[in-house]
C-alpha positions as CSV (number, residue, x, y, z in Angstrom):
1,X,-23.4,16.2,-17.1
2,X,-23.2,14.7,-13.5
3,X,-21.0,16.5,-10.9
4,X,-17.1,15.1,-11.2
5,X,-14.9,13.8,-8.4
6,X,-11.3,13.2,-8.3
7,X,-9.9,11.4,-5.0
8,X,-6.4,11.5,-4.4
9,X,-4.3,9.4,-2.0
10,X,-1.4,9.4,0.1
11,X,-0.2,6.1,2.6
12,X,-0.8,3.0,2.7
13,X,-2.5,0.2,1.0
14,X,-5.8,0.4,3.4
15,X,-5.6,4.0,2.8
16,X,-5.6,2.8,-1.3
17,X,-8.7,0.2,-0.7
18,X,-10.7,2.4,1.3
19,X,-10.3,5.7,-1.0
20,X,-11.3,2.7,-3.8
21,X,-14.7,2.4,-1.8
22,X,-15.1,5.7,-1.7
23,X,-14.9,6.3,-5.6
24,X,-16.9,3.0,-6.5
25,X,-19.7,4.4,-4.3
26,X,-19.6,7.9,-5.7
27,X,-19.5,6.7,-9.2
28,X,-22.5,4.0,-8.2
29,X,-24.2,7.4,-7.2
30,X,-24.0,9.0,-10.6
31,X,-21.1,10.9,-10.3
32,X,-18.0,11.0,-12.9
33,X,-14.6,10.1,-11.3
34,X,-11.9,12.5,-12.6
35,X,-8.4,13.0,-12.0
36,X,-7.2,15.2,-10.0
37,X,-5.6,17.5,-12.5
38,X,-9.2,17.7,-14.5
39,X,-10.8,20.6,-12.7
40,X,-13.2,18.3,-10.7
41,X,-16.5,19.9,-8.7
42,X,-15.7,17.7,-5.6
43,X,-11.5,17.2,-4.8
44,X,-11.5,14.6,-1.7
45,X,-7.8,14.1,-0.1
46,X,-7.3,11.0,1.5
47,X,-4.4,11.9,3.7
48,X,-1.6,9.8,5.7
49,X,0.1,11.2,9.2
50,X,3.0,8.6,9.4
51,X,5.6,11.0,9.2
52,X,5.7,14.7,9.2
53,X,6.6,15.0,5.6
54,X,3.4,13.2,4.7
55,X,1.8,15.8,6.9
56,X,3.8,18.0,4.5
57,X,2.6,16.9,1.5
58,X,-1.0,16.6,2.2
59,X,-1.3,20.4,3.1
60,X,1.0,20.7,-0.6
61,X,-1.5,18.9,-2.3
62,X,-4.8,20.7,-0.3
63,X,-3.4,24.2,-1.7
64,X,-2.7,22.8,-5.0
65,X,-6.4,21.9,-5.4
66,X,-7.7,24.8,-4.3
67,X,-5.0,26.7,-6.9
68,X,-6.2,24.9,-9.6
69,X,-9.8,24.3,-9.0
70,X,-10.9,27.4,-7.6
71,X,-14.9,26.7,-7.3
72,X,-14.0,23.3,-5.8
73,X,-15.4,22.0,-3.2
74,X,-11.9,20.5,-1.2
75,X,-12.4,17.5,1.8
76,X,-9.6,16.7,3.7
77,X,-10.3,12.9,5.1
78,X,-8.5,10.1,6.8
79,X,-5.5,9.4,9.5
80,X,-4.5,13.4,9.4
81,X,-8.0,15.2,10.4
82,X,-8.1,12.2,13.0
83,X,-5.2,13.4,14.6
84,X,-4.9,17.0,14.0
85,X,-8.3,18.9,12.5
86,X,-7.4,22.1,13.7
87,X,-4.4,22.1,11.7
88,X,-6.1,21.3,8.5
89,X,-9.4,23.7,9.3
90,X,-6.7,26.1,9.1
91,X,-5.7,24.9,5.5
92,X,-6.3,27.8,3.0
93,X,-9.2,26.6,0.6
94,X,-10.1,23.5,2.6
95,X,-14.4,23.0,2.6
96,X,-14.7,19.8,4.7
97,X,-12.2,18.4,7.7
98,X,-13.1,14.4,7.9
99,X,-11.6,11.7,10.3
100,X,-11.2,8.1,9.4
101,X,-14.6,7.1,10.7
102,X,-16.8,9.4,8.4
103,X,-15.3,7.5,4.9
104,X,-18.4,5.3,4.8
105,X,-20.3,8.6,4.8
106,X,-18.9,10.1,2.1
107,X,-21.6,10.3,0.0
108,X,-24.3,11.9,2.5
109,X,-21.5,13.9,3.7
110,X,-21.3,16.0,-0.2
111,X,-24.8,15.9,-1.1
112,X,-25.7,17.8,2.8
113,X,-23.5,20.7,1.2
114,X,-25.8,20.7,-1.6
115,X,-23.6,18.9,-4.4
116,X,-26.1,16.8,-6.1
117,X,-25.5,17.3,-9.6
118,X,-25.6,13.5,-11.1
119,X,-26.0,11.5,-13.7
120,X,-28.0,8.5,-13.5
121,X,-26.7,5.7,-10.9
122,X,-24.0,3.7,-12.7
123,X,-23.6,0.3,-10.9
124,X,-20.9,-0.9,-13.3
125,X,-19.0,2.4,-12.7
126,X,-15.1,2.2,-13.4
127,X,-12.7,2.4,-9.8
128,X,-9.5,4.4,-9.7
129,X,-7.3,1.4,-10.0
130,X,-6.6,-2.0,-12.4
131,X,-5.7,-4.1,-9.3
132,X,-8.4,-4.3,-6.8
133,X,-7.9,-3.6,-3.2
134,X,-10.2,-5.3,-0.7
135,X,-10.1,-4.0,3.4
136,X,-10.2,-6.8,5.4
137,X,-9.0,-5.6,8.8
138,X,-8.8,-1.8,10.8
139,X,-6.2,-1.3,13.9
140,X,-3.8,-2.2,15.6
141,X,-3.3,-3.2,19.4
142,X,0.3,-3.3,19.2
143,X,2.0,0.4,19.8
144,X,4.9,0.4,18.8
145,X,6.6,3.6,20.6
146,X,7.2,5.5,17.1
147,X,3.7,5.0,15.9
148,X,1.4,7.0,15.7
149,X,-1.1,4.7,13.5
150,X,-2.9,3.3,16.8
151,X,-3.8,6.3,17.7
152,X,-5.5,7.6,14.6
153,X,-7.0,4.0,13.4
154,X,-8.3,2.5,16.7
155,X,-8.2,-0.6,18.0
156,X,-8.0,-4.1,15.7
157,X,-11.7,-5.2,14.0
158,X,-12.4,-7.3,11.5
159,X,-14.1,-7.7,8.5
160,X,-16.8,-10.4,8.6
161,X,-15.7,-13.6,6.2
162,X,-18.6,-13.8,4.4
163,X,-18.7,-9.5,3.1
164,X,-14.9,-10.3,2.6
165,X,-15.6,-13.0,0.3
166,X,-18.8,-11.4,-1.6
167,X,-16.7,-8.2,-2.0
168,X,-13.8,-10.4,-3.5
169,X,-16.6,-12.0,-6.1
170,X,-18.2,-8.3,-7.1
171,X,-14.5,-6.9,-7.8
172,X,-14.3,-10.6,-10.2
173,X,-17.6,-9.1,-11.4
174,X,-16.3,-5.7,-12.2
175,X,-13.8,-7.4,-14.1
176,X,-10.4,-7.7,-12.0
177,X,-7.8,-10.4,-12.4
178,X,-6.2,-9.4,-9.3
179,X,-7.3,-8.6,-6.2
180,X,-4.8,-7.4,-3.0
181,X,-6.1,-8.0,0.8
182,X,-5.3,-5.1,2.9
183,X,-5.5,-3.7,6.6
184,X,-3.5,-2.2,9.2
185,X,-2.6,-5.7,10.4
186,X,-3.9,-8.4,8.3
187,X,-2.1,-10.6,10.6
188,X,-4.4,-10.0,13.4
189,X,-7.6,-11.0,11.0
190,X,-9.6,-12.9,13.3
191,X,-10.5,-16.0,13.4
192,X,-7.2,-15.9,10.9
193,X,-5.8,-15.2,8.2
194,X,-4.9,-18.4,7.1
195,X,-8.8,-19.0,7.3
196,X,-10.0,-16.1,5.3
197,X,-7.4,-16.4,2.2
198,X,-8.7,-20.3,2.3
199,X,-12.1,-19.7,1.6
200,X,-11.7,-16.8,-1.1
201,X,-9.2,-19.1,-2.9
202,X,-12.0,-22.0,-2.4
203,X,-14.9,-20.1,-3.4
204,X,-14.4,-17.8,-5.8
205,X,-12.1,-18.0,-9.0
206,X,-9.7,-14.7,-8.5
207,X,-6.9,-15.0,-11.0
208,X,-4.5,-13.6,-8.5
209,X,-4.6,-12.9,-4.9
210,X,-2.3,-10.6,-2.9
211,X,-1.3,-10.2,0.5
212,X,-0.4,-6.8,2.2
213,X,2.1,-6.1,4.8
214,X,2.6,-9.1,7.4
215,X,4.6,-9.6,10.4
216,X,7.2,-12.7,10.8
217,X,5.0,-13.6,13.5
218,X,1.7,-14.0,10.8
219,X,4.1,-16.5,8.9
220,X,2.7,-19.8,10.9
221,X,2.8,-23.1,8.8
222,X,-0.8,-23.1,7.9
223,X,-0.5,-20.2,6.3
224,X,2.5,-20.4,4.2
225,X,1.1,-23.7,3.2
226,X,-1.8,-21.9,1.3
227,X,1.1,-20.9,-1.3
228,X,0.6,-24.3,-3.2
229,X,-2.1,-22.5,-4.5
230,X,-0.5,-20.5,-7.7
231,X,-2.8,-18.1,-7.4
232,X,-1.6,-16.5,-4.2
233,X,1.2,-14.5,-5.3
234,X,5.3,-15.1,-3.9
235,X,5.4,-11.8,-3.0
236,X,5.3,-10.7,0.8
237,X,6.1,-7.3,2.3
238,X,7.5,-8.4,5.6
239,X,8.2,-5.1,7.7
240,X,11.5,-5.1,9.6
241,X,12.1,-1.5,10.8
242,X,15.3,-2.2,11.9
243,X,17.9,-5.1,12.0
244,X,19.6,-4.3,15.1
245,X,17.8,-6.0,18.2
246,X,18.3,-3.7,20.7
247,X,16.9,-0.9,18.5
248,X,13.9,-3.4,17.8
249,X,13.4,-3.4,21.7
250,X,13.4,0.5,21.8
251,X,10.7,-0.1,18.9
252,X,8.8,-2.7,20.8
253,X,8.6,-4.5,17.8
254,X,8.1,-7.8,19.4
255,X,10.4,-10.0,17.9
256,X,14.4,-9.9,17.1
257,X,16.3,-10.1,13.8
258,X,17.2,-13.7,14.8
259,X,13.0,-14.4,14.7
260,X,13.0,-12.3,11.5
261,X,15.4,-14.4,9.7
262,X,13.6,-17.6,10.3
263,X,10.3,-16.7,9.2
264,X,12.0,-15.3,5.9
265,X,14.0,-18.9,5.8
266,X,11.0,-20.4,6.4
267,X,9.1,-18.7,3.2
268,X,11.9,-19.1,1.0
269,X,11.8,-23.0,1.7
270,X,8.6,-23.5,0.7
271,X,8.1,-20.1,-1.8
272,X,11.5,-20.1,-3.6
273,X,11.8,-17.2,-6.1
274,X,9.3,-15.3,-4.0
275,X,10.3,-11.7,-4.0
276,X,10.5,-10.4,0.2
277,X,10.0,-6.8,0.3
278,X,10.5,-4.9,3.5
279,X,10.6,-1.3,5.2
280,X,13.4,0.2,7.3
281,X,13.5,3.1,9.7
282,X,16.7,5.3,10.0
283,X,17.8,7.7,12.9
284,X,15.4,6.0,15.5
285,X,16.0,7.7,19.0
286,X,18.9,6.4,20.4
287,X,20.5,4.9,17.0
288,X,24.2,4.7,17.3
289,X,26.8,4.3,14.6
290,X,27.0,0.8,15.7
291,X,23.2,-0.1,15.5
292,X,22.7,1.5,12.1
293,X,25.5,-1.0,10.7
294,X,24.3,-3.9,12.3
295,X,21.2,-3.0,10.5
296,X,22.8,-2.7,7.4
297,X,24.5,-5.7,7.6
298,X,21.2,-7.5,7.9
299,X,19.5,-6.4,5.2
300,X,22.8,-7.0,3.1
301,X,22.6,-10.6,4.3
302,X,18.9,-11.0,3.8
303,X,18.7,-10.4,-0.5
304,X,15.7,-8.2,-0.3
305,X,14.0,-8.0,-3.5
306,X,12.9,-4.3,-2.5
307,X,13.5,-2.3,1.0
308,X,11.4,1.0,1.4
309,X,13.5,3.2,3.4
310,X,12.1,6.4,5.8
311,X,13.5,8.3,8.5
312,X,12.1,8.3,11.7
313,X,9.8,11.2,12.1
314,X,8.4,12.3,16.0
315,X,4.6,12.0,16.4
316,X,3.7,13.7,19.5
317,X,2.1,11.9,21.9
318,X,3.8,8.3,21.4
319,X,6.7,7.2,23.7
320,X,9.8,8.0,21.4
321,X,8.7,11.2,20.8
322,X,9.8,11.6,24.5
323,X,13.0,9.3,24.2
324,X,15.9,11.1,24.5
325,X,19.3,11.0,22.3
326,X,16.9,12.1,19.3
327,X,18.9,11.6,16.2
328,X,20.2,14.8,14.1
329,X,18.2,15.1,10.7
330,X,21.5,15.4,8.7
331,X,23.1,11.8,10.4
332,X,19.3,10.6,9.3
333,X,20.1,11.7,5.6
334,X,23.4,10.3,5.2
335,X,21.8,6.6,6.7
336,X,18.7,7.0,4.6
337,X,21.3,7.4,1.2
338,X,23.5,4.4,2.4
339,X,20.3,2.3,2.8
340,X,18.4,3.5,-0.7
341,X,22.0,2.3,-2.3
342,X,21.5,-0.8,-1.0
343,X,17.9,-1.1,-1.7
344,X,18.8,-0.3,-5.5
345,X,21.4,-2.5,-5.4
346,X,19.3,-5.4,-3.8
347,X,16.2,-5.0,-5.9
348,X,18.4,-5.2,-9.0
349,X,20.0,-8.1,-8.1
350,X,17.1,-9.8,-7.3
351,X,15.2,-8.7,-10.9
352,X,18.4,-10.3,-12.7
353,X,17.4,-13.6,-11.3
354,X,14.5,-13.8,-13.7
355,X,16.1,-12.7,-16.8
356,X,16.1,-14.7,-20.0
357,X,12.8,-16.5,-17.8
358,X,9.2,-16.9,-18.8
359,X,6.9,-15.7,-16.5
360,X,3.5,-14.4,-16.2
361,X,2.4,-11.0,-16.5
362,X,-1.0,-8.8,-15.3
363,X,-0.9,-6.4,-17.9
364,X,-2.1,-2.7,-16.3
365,X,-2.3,0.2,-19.2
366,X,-0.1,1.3,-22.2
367,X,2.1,4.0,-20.8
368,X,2.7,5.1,-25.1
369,X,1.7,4.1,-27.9
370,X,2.4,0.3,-28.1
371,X,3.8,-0.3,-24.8
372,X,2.5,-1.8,-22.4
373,X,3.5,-2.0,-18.1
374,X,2.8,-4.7,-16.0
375,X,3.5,-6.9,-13.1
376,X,4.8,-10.5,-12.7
377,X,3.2,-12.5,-9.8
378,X,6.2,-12.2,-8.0
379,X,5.7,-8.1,-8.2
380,X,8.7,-7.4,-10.8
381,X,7.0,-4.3,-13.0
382,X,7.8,-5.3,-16.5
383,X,7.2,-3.1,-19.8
384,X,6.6,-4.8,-23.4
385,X,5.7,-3.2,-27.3
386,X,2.6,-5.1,-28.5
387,X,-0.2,-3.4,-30.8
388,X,-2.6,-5.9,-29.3
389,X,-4.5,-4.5,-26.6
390,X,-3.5,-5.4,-23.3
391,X,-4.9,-4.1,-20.4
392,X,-6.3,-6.2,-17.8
393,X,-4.9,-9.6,-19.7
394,X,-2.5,-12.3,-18.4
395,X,-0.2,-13.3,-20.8
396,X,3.3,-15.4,-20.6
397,X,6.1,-13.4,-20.9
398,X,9.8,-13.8,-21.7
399,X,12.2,-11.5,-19.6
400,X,14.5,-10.2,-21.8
401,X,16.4,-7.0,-20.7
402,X,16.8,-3.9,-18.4
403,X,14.5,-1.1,-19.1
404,X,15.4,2.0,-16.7
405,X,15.4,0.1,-13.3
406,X,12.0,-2.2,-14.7
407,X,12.4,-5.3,-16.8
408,X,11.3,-5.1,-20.9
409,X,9.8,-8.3,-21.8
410,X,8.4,-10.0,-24.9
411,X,5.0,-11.3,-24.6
412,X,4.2,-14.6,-25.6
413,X,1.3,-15.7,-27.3
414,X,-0.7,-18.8,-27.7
């Protein structure tokens, strides 16, 4: 029996594709993927640094390894290390400190320290996930002054069309219906966007393609137009931050609510039950009474089918860290609740469009014994009781009910 490896991940979606590399590689290499709960040989954390609890939670997690597989061998890798090693070199239990740069060098990186227990290569090795997630893009040029993201993933590069478009067909290979194109700033793919999702929806035969976070300033006419195509899904996370404008400013964000609301009108038009998803900041520097309702407002008025709400956190070394009016944590806790209510609010309104309506689903796993979870294309999870096996299928659906904050649907077969 081969060496096993379990990688674990906090963050974002290129934080989720590039941990997905990692795996596919290892397993390619003859090792066994395990969870992270399975007593692996080999425990790699791929870590975030947006915030200081995610700081938090990877050193949590980096302990918990080390508690429960004592012979381990723990990495620490991604935005973290890259900004602070010292502070995870000084992690109890932690082997291997790794910034964002040595991922593609994973595998040399274990088998220098000896761990080269394998099995024989296995090219059609299983990844960590049902939906595949494909980098297409690294960094951002932008800075905005809470960020720290710049900092720790460089300046914008991006993926060559062509490897974009082979890796799209050898995840089709594999086996996935869906695949979800992620970077820091997909926006900024160059030569565009637009031009990339064209050629993977012209050359290969992906049941579903996603998008990752955008910008409102992404959203130009050529690229919205590619959502004729059925098998781009309605479902955009457009980041806001804030819907006050003269917080935006402080942000740097580069646009104003006013610019943000007519990209989103612009979607809707030509991508109408489309499901907008979007993140907001509370308790930025400076944030007055005032600004945090006109925020509130905003997102009221916008009908967001899901809002993921965080307080601001200061990341030394970018410019609000030195802003002054710094917000107190407990006013940051009181606007976070008042926003999640209205995120639960919104994202339940928005599901209760679709009831009693057929739609299609990407079934993921059974959760128990004859249910089953998926998503619609439109990013609504939905569960359903069916003996037949599943997994990886698309089926019609009919919405029927509430189940817990989810949808419970009846699958319709041919």
């Amino acid at each position: 029996m081969g060496s096993t490896v379990a990688v674990e991940t906090l963050g974002c979606r290129l934080n989720q594709a590039e941990s997905e590399s990692m795996a596919r590689e290892l397993a390619r290499a003859g090792y066994r993927l395990a969870s992270a709960l399975d007593g692996a040989d080999i425990y790699i954390l791929n870590t975030c640094t947006v915030t200081h609890v995610a700081d938090r939670k990877s050193r949590h997690l980096l302990r918990l390894a080390r508690r429960r597989n004592p012979e381990a061998l723990i990495i620490a890798i991604g935005c973290y290390p890259q900004r602070a090693p010292d502070e995870l070199a000084r992690v109890e239990g932690v082997d291997i400190v790794l910034g964002n740069g040595e991922k593609a060098r994973i595998l040399d990186i274990i088998e220098d320290r000896g761990m080269i227990d394998r099995e024989p290569p296995d090219n059609t090795a299983p990844t960590l996930r049902t939906r595949g997630m494909v980098k297409v893009q690294e960094g951002c040029n932008q800075f905005c002054s809470y960020c720290i993201v710049p900092f720790v993933r460089g300046r914008e590069h991006s993926e060559p069309i062509e490897e974009v478009v082979n890796e799209v067909k050898e995840r089709i290979s594999a086996g996935y219906q869906e695949v979800t194109l992620t970077g820091t700033q997909i926006g900024a793919y160059k030569p565009s966007l637009e031009m990339l999702v064209r050629r993977i929806l012209d050359e290969t035969d992906i049941g579903r393609l996603r998008l990752s976070s955008l910008r409102p300033q992404d959203l130009t006419p050529q690229l919205i137009a590619l959502w004729d195509d059925d098998r781009l899904c309605p479902h955009l996370h457009l980041s806001l931050q804030s819907g006050s404008d003269s917080v935006l400013g402080r942000m740097l964000r580069q646009y104003s609510a006013a610019d943000y609301e007519k990209a989103v009108a612009r979607v809707r038009e030509a991508v109408p039950d489309g499901a907008i998803t979007t993140d907001i900041m509370v308790g930025f520097p400076g944030e007055t009474d005032e600004e945090f309702e006109e925020s509130h407002r905003f997102c009221q008025m916008m009908g967001f089918a899901n809002i993921h709400v965080f307080s601001y956190s200061e990341r030394p070394g970018t410019l609000a860290a030195e802003m002054p009016q710094q917000v107190a944590e407990k006013v940051k806790s009181v606007r976070s609740k008042g926003v999640l209510e209205l995120a639960k609010e919104s994202a339940s309104r928005y599901r209760e469009w679709f009831l009693g309506r057929s739609m299609t689903v990407l079934w993921e796993r059974e959760v128990e014994r004859g249910v089953w979870v998926g998503l619609t294309e439109n990013y609504i999870r939905v569960f359903a009781r069916s003996e037949e096996p599943l997994k990886n299928k698309f089926t019609p659906a009919k919405l029927v009910g509430w189940h817990n904050n989810d949808l419970w649907a009846v699958p319709l077969f041919s």
